[in-house]
C-alpha atoms as a printed R data frame, in Angstrom:
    type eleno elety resid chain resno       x       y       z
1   ATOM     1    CA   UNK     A     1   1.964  60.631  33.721
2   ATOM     2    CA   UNK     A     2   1.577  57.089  35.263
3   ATOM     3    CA   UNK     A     3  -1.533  56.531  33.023
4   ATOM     4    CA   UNK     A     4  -0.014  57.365  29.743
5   ATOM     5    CA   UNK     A     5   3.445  55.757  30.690
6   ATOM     6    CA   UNK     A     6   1.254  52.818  30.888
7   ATOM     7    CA   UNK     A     7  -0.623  53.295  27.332
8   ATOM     8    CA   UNK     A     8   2.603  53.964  26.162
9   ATOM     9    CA   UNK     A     9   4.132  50.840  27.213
10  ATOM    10    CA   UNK     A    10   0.640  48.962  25.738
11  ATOM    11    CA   UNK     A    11   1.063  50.003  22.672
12  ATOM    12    CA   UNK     A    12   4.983  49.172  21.902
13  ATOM    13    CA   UNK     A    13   3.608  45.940  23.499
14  ATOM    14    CA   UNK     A    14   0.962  45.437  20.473
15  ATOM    15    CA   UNK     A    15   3.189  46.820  18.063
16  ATOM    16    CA   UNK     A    16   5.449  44.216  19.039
17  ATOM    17    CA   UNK     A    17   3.158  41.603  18.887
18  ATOM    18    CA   UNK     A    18   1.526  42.799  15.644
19  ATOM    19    CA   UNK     A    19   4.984  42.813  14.168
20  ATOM    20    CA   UNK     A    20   5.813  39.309  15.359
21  ATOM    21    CA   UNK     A    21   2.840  37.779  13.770
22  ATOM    22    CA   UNK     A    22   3.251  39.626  10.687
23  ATOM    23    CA   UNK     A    23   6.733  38.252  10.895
24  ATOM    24    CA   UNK     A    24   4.935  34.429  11.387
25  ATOM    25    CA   UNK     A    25   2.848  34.336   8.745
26  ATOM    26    CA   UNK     A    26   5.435  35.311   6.374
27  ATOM    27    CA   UNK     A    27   7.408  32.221   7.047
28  ATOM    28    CA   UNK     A    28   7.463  29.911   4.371
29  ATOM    29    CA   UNK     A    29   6.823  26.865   7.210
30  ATOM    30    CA   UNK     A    30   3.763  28.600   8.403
31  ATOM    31    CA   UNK     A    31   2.139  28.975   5.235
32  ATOM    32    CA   UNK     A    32   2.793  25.607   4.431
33  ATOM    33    CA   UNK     A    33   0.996  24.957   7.501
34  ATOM    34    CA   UNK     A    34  -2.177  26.824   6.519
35  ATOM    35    CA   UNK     A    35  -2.211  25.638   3.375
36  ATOM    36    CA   UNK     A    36  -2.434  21.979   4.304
37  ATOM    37    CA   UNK     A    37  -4.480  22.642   7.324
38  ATOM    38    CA   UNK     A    38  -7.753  21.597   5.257
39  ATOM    39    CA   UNK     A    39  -6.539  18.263   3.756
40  ATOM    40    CA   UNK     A    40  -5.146  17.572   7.378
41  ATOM    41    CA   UNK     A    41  -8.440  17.819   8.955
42  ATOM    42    CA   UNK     A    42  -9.760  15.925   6.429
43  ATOM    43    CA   UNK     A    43  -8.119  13.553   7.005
44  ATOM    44    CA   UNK     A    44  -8.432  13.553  10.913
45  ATOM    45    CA   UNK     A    45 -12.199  13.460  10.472
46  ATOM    46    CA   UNK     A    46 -11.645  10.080   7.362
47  ATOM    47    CA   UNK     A    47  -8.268   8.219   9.152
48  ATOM    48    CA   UNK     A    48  -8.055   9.226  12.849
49  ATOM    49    CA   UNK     A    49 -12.001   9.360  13.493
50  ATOM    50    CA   UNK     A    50 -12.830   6.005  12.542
51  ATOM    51    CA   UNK     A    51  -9.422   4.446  13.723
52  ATOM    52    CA   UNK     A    52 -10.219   6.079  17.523
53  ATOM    53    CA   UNK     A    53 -13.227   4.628  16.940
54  ATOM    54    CA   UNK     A    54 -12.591   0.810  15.934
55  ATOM    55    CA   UNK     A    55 -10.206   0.462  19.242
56  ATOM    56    CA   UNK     A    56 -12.856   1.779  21.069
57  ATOM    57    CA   UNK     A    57 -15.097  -1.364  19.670
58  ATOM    58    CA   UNK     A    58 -12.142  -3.680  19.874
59  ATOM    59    CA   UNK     A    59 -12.572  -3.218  23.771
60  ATOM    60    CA   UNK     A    60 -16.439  -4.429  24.073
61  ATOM    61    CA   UNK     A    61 -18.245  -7.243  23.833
62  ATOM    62    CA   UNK     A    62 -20.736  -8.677  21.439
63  ATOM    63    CA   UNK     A    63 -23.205  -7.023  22.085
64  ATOM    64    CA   UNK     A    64 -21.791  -3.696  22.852
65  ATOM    65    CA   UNK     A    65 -22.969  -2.817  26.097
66  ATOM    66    CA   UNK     A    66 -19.471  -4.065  27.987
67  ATOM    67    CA   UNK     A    67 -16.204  -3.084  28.307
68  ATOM    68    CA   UNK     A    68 -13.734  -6.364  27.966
69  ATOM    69    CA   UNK     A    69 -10.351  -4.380  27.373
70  ATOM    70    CA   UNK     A    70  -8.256  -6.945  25.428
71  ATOM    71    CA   UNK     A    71 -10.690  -9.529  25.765
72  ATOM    72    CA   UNK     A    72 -11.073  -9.725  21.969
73  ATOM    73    CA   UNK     A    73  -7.449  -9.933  21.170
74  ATOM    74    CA   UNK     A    74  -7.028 -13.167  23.865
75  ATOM    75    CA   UNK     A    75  -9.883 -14.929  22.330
76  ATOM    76    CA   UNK     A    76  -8.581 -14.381  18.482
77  ATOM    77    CA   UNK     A    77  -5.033 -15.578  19.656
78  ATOM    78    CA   UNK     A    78  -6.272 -19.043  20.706
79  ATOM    79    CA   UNK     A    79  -8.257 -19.562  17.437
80  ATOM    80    CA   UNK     A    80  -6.633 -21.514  14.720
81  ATOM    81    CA   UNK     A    81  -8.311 -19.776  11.938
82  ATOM    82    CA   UNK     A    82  -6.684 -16.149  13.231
83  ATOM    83    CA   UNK     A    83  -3.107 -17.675  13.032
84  ATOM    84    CA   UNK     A    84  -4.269 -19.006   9.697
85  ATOM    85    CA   UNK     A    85  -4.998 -15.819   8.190
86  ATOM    86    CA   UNK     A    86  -2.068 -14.075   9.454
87  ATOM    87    CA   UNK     A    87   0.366 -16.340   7.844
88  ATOM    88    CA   UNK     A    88  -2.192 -16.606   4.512
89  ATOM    89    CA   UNK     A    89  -2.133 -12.256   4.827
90  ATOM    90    CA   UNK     A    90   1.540 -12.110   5.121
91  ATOM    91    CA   UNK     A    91   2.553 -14.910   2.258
92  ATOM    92    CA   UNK     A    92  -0.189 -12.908   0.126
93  ATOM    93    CA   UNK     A    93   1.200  -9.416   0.842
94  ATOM    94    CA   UNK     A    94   4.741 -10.113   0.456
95  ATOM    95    CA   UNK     A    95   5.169 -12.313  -2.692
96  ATOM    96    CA   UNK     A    96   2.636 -10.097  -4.679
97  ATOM    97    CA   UNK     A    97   5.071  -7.040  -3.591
98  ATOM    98    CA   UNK     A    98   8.232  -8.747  -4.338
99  ATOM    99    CA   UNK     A    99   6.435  -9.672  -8.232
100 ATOM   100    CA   UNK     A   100   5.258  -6.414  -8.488
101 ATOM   101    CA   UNK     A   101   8.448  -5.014  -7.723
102 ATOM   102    CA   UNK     A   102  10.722  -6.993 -10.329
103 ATOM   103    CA   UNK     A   103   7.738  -6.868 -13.250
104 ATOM   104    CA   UNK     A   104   7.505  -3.096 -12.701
105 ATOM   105    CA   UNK     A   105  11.349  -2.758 -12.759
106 ATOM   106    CA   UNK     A   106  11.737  -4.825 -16.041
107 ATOM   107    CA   UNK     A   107   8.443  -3.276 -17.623
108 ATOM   108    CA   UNK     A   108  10.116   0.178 -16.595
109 ATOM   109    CA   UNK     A   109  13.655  -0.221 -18.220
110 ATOM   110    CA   UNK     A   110  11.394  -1.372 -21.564
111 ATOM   111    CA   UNK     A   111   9.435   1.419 -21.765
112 ATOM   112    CA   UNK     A   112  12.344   3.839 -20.983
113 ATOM   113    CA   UNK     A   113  14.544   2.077 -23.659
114 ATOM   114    CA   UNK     A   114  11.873   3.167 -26.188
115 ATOM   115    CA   UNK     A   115  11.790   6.248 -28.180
116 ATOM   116    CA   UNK     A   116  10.408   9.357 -26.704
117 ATOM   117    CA   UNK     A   117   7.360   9.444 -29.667
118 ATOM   118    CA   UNK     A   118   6.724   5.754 -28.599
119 ATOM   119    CA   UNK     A   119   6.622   5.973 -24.907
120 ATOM   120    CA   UNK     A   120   3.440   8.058 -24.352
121 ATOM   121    CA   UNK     A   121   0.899   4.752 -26.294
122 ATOM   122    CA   UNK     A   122   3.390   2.368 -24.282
123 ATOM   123    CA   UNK     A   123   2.728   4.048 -21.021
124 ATOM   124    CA   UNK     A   124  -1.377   4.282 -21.735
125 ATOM   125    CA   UNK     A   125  -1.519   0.190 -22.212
126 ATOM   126    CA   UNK     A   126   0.121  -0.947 -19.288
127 ATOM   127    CA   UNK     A   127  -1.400   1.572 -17.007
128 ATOM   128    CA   UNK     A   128  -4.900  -0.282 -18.156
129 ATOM   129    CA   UNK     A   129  -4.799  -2.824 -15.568
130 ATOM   130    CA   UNK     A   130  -4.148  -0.568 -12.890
131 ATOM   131    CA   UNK     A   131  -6.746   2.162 -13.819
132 ATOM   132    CA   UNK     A   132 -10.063  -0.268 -14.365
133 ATOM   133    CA   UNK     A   133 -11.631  -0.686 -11.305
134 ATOM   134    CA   UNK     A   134 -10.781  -3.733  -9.419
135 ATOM   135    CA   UNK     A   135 -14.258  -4.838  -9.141
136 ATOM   136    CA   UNK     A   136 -14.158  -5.433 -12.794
137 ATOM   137    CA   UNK     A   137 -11.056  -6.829 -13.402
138 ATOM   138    CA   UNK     A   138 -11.898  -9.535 -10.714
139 ATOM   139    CA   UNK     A   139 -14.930 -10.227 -12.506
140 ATOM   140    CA   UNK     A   140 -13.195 -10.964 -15.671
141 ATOM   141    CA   UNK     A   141 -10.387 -13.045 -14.151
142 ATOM   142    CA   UNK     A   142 -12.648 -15.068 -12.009
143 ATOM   143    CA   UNK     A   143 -15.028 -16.144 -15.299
144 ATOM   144    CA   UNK     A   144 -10.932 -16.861 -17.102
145 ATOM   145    CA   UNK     A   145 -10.723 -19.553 -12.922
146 ATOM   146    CA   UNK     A   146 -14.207 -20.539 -13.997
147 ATOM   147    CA   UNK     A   147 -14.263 -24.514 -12.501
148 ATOM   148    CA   UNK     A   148 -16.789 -25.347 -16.074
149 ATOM   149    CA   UNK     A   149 -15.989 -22.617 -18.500
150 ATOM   150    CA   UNK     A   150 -12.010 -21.552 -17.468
151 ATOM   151    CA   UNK     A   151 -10.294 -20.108 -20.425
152 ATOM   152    CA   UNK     A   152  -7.192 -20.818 -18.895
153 ATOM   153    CA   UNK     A   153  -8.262 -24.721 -18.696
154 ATOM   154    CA   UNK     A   154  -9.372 -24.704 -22.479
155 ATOM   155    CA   UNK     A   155  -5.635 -24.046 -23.321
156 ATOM   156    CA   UNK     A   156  -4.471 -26.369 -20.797
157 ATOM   157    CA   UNK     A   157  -6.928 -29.178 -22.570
158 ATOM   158    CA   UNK     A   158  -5.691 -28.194 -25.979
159 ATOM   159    CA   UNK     A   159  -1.921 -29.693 -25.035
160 ATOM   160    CA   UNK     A   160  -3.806 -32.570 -23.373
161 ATOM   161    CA   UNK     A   161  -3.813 -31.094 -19.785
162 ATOM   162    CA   UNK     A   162  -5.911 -31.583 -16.655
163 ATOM   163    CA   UNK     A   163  -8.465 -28.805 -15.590
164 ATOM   164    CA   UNK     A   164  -7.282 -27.314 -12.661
165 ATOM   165    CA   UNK     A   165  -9.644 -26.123  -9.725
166 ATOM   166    CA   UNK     A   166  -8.000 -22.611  -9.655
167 ATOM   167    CA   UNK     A   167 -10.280 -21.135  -6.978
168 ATOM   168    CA   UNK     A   168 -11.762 -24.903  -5.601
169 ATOM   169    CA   UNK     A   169  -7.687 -26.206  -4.513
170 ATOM   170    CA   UNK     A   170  -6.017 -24.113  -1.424
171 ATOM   171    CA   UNK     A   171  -2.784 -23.777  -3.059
172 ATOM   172    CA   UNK     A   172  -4.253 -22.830  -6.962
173 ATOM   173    CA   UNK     A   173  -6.876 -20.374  -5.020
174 ATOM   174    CA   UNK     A   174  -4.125 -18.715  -3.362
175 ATOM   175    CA   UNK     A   175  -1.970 -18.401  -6.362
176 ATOM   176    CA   UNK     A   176  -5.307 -16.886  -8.533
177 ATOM   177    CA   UNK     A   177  -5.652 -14.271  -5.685
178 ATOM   178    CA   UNK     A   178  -1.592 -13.448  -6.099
179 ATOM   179    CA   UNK     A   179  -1.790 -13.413  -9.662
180 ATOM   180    CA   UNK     A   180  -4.713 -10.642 -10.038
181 ATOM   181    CA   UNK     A   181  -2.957  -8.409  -7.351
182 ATOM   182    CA   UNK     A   182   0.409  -8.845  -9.140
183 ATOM   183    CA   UNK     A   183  -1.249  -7.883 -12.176
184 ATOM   184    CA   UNK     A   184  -3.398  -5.085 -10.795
185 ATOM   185    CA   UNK     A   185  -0.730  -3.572  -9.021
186 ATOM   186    CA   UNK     A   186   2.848  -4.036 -11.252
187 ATOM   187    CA   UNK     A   187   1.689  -0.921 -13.297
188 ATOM   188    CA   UNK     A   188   1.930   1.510 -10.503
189 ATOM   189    CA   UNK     A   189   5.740  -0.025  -9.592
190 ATOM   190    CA   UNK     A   190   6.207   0.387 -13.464
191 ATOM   191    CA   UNK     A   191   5.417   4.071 -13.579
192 ATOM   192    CA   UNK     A   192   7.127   4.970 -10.416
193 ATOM   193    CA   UNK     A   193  10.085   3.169 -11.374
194 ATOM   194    CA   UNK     A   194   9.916   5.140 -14.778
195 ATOM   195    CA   UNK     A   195   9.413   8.498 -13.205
196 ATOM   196    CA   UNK     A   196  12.552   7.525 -11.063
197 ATOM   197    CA   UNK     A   197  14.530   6.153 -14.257
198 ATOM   198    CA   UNK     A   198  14.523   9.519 -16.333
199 ATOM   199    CA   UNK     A   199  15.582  11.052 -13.035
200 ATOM   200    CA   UNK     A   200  19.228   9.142 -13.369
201 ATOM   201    CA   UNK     A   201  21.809  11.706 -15.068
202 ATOM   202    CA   UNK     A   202  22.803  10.268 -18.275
203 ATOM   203    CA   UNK     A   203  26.494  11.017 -17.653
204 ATOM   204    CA   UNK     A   204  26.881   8.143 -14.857
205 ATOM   205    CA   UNK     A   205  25.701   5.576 -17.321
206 ATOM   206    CA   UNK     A   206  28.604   6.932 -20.100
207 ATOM   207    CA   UNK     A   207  31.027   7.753 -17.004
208 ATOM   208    CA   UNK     A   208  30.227   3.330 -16.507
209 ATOM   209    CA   UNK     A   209  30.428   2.413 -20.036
210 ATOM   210    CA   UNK     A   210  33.888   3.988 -20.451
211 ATOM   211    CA   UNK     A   211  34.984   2.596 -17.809
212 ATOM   212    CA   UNK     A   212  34.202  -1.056 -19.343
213 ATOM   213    CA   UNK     A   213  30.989  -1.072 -16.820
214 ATOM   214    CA   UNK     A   214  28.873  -3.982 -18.337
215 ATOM   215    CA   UNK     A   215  24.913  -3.684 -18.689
216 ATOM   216    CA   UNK     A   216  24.491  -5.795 -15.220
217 ATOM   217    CA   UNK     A   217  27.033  -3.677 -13.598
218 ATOM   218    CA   UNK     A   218  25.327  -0.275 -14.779
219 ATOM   219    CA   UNK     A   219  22.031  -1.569 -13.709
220 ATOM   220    CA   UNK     A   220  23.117  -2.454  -9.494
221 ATOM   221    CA   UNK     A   221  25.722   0.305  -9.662
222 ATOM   222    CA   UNK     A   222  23.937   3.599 -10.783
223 ATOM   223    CA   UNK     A   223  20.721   2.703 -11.010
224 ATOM   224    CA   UNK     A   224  19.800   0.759  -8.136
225 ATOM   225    CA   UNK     A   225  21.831   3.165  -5.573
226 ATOM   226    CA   UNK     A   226  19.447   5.844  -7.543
227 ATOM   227    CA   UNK     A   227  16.186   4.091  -7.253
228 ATOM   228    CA   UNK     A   228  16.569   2.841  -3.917
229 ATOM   229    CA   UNK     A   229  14.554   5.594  -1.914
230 ATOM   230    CA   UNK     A   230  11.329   5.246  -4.635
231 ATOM   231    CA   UNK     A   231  12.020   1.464  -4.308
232 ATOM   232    CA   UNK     A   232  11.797   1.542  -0.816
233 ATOM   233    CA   UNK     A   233   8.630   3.973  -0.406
234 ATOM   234    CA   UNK     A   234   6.650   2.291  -3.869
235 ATOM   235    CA   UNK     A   235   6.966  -1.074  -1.749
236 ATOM   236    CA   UNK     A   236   6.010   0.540   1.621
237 ATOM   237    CA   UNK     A   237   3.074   2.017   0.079
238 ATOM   238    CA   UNK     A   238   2.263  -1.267  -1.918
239 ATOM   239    CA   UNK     A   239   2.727  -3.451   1.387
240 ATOM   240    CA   UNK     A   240  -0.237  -1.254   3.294
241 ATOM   241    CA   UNK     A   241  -2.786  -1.296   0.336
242 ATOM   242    CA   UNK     A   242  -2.156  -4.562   0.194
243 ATOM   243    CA   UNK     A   243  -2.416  -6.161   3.752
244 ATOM   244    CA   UNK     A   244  -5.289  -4.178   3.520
245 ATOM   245    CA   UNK     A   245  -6.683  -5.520   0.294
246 ATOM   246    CA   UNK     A   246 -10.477  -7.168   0.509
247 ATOM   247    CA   UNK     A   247 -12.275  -6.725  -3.141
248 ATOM   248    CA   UNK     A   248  -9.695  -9.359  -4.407
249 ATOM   249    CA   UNK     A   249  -9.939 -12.380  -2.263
250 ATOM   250    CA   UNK     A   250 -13.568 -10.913  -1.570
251 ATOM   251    CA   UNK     A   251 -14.833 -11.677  -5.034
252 ATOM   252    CA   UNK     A   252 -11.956 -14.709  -6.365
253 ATOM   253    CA   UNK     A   253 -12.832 -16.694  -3.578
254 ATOM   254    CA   UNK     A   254 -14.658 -15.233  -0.482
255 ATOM   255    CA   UNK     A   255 -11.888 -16.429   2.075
256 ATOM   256    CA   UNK     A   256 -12.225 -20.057   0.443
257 ATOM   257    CA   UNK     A   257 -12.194 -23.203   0.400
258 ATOM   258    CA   UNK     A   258 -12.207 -23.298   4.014
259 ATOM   259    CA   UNK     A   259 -10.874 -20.246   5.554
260 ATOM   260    CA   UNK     A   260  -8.031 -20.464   3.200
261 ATOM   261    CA   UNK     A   261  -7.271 -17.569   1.492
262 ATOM   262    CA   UNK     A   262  -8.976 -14.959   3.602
263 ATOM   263    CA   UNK     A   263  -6.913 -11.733   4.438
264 ATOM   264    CA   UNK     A   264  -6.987  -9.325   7.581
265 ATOM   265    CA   UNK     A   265  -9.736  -7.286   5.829
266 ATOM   266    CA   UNK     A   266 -12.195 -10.162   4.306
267 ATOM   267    CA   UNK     A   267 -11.789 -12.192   7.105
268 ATOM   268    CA   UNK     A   268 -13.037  -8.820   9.620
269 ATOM   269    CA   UNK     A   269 -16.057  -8.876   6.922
270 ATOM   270    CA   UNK     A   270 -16.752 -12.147   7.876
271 ATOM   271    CA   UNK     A   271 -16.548 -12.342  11.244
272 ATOM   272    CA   UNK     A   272 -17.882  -8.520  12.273
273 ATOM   273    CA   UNK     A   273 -20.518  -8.103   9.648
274 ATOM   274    CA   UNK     A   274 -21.695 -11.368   8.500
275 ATOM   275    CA   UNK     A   275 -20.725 -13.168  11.699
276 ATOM   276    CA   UNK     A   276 -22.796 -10.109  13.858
277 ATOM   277    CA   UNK     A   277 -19.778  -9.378  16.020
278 ATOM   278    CA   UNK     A   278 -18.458  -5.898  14.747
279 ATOM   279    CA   UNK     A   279 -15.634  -5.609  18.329
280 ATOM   280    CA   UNK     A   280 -14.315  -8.934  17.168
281 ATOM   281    CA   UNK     A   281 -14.047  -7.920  13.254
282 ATOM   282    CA   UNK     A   282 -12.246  -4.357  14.636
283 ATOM   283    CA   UNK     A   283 -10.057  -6.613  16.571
284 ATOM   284    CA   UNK     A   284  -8.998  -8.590  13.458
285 ATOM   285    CA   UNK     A   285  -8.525  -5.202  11.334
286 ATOM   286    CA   UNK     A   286  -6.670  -3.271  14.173
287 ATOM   287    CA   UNK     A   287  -3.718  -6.367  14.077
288 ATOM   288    CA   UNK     A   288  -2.679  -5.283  10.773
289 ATOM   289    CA   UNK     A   289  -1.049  -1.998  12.636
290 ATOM   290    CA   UNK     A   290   1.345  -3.203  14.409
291 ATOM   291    CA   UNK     A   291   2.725  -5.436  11.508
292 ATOM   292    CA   UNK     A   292   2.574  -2.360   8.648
293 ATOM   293    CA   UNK     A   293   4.006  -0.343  11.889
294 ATOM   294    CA   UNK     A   294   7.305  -3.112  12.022
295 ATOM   295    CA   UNK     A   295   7.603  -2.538   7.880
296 ATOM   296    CA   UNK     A   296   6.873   0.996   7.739
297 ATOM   297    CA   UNK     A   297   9.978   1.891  10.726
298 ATOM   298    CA   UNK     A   298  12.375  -0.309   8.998
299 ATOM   299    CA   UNK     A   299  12.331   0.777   5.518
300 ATOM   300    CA   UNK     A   300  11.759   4.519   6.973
301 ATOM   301    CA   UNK     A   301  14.827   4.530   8.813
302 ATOM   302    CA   UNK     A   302  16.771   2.842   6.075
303 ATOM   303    CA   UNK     A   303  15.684   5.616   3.679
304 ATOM   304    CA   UNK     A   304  16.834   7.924   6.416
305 ATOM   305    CA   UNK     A   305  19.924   6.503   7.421
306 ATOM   306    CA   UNK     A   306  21.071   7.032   3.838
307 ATOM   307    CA   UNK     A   307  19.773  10.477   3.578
308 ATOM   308    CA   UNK     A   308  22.206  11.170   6.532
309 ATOM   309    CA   UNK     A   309  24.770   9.209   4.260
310 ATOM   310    CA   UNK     A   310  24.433  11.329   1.584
């Protein structure tokens, strides 16, 4: 009686069980889960891997073989050149972000002002600049900063001009490298901010223009307030890819003249591959997280704090 007491009591048990899992995977959250669980261990073996990995090389030496904890970050804090690319990485991040933000908000009310049959060829030529590789386009705008051949100088000569050394001056070679990343990047704010555009209900820009609402007005009181979440995460994402940039300022300039215009990521090339110490270069790379970390909690918790608003 004991025994099959027991087997009785065993069985409810599975049952129970049984039924609770069947009850699990049902759950809309749980086979969300699944479903994602390949792309997140993809990208645990592509992001989290190799970003375990370069702080464990941030905390040896030269030559590998010793641990110097944050040995490498000391040293790179009393070099001159370090401080020098973080202020060069930060002026190059955020005024190509701020640019790309306004052209892709302008270039976005344009295109949505056009007529539906219109939109679709307007849409295909400004996305060009953003879909061609980057390699390529830097090619092309580096033989237009040519120091002999410059197209741009050949117009400056035909109103009587002086060449200028686009990628030979500091200032000009940082304002080349800015100008291809604005114009690489401004068509991804521009279809974002068009995506986010049709979103806006009609009936708030009448509701405005009856009430004597004038274009200015419409624009910073309906649409801004309705943009500002894809505002906020289009410039997030921009400000990562671009701190992180290297083909750029890799093939305008290669960090010159002088050091000048290098970035976090070009000047990690330099110093961990070319200059044969790969824990110093990992040390340079690994500084852009706490900066992108700083960005990334402020304009997170901004989008969140007007969530909870709304």
């Amino acid at each position: 009686m004991v025994d099959a007491a027991i087997r009785a009591e065993g069985v409810k048990s599975g049952a129970r069980k049984r039924t609770s899992l069947r009850r699990m995977m049902q759950r809309k959250s749980t086979i969300a889960f699944f479903m994602a669980l390949p792309l997140i261990t993809l990208i645990s073996l592509l992001v989290l891997y190799p970003a375990g990995y370069s702080l464990h090389l941030a905390t040896l030496n030269k030559s590998m073989e010793r641990f110097v904890g944050f040995g490498n970050f000391t040293f790179l804090f009393t070099r001159e050149t370090f401080w020098m690319v973080v202020q060069q990485s930060c002026i190059f991040a955020i005024t190509a972000v701020i640019f790309k933000a306004l052209i892709g908000f302008v270039v976005a009310h344009f295109v949505h002002n056009i007529p539906a049959k219109g939109q679709r060829k307007w849409r295909g030529m400004l996305l060009v600049p953003w879909v061609i590789p980057p390699a390529m386009s830097c090619l092309a705008w580096l033989w237009l900063f040519d120091p002999s051949y410059s197209a741009f100088n050949w117009l400056i000569a035909l109103f009587g001009g002086d060449p200028v050394p686009w990628t030979g001056n500091t200032y000009w070679a940082r304002f080349s490298v800015i100008l291809v990343n604005i114009w690489i990047g401004a068509p991804f704010f521009m279809i974002m901010y068009l995506a986010a555009l049709k979103s806006v209900p009609e009936q708030l820009y009448e509701a405005a223009a009856i009430d004597g609402a004038s274009w200015w007005q419409r624009i910073w009181y309906v649409t801004l307030p309705m943009m500002r979440n894809i505002i906020a995460i289009t410039a997030l994402f921009s400000l990562i890819v671009t701190f992180a940039n290297f083909d750029i300022v890799r093939i305008m300039t290669a960090g010159g003249p002088i050091d000048t215009t290098h970035v976090f990521a070009t000047w990690s090339f330099r110093v961990g591959i070319e200059g044969a110490d790969i824990p110093l270069g990992a040390s340079v790379s690994l500084f852009m997280v706490p900066i992108l970390t700083v960005a990334a909690v402020f304009i997170l918790r901004d989008i969140t704090r007007r969530g909870n608003e709304s």
